[in-house]
N, C-alpha and C positions, 0 to 999 in steps of 0.2 A: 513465492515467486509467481508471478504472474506471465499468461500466453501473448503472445503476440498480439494474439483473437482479441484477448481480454480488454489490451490494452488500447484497441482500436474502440470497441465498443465503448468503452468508457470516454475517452480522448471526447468522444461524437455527443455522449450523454452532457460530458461538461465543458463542453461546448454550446449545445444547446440551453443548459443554466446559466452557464456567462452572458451568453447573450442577449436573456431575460433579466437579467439579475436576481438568478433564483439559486445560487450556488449554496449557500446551506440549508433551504428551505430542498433543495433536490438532494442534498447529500443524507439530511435527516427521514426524509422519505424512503430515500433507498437503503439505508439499513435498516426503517423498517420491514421494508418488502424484504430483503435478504434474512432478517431473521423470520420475519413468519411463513415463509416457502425456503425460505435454506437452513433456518437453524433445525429444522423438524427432520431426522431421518429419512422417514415415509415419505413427506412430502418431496424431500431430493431426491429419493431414486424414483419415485413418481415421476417429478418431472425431466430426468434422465430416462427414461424409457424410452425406446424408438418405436416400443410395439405400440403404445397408446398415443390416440389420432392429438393433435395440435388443436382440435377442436375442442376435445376434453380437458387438455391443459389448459389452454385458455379459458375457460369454463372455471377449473381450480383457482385460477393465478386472477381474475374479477372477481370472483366471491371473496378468495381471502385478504382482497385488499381494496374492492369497491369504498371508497368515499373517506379510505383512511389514507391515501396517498395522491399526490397528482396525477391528471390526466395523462396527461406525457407521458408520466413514471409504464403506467399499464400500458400505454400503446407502446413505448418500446421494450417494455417486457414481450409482447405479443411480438415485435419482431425478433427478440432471442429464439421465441417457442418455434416462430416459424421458421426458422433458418436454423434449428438444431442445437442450439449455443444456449436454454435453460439451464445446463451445468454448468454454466459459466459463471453464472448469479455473483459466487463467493469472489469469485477474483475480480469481477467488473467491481462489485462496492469496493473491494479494498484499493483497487489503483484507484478509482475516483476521490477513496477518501486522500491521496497521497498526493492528488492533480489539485483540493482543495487546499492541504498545506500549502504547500511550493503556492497558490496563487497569492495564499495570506503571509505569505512570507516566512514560516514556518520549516524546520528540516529536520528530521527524525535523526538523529546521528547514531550507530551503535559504536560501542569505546569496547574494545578488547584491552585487558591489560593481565599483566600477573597474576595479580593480589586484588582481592575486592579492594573498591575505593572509597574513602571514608566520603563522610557530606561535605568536607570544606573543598576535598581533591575534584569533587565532580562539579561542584558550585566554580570552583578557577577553571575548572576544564571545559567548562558549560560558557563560562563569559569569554576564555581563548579564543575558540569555535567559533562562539556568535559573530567574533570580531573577525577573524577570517573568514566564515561563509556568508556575513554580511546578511543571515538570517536571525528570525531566534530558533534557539536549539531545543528537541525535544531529545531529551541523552535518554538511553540505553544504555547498561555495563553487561559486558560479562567477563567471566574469569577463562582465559585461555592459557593455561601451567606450560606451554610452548618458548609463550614469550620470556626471554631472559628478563627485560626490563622494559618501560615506560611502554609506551601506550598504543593502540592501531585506532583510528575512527575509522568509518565507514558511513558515508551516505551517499545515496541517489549515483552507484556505480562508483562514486570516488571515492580513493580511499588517501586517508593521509597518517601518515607515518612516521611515529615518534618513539621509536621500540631500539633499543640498541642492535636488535636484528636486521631491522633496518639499515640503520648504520652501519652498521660490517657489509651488507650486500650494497651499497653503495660504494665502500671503501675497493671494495673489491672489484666491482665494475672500472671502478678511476686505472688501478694498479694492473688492469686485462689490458686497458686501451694503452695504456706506456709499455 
């Protein structure tokens, strides 16, 4: 789950690659920068510190990424450091990576159902989807033992609802209002 914060910084990053036409040359950059200063312990709470100057970090954040990533990428890393928001790193790459889908048309969908779902059930669930979210689908399963039967997706806040659980709390909203 991504911050508010998170999601503004990013929005502004892939922004600024749209309008270059640098959207996956910026999104491959910034997972590198996110793994060589976020995937390393030390280096995150390094640069989560408040007590160490912005000077110093910045100092860490051009050494470890001088001339392997875009200009840009480091000057608005330098405005995370400056404005607090270096712990931010992990959720600004992950929403960017998900502002890259949605532009390529792409929708990560998670599927709750019963029962694991064999390859033919997710392959028809996968082309349903497509055809209603008028993306292509990247499916996710998992097993929720909750559901009586058939299925929950879930992408980008929406969720769609094919579970006989469903069903009943609808049946039962109709039978409140009469």
């Amino acid at each position: 789950m991504t911050s508010h914060v998170s999601r503004n910084y990013a929005r502004a990053l892939f922004d600024l690659a749209a309008e270059t036409s640098s959207m996956d040359a910026m999104a491959e950059d910034l997972r590198a920068a996110r793994d060589a200063l976020w995937g390393n312990r030390e280096a995150r709470d390094f640069l989560s510190n408040r007590l160490i100057s912005r000077v110093t970090k910045k100092n860490i954040v051009r050494a470890g990424l001088q001339g392997a990533v875009d200009e840009r990428l480091v000057t608005f890393l330098f405005l995370m450091v400056d404005r607090g928001r270096a712990g931010l790193l992990g959720e600004v790459s992950e929403e960017f990576d998900r502002l890259c889908r949605l532009a390529h048309g792409i929708r990560r969908v998670t599927v709750a159902s019963a029962f694991p779902l064999g390859a033919e059930e997710k392959t028809l669930l996968t082309r349903a989807l497509e055809k209603r979210l008028s993306a292509v689908v990247e499916l996710e399963t998992e097993v929720r033992p909750s559901l009586i039967g058939g299925v929950v997706a879930t992408s980008e806040g929406q969720e769609i609802e094919f579970s006989i659980e469903g069903r009943l709390k609808e049946l039962a909203e109709q039978m409140e209002k009469r």
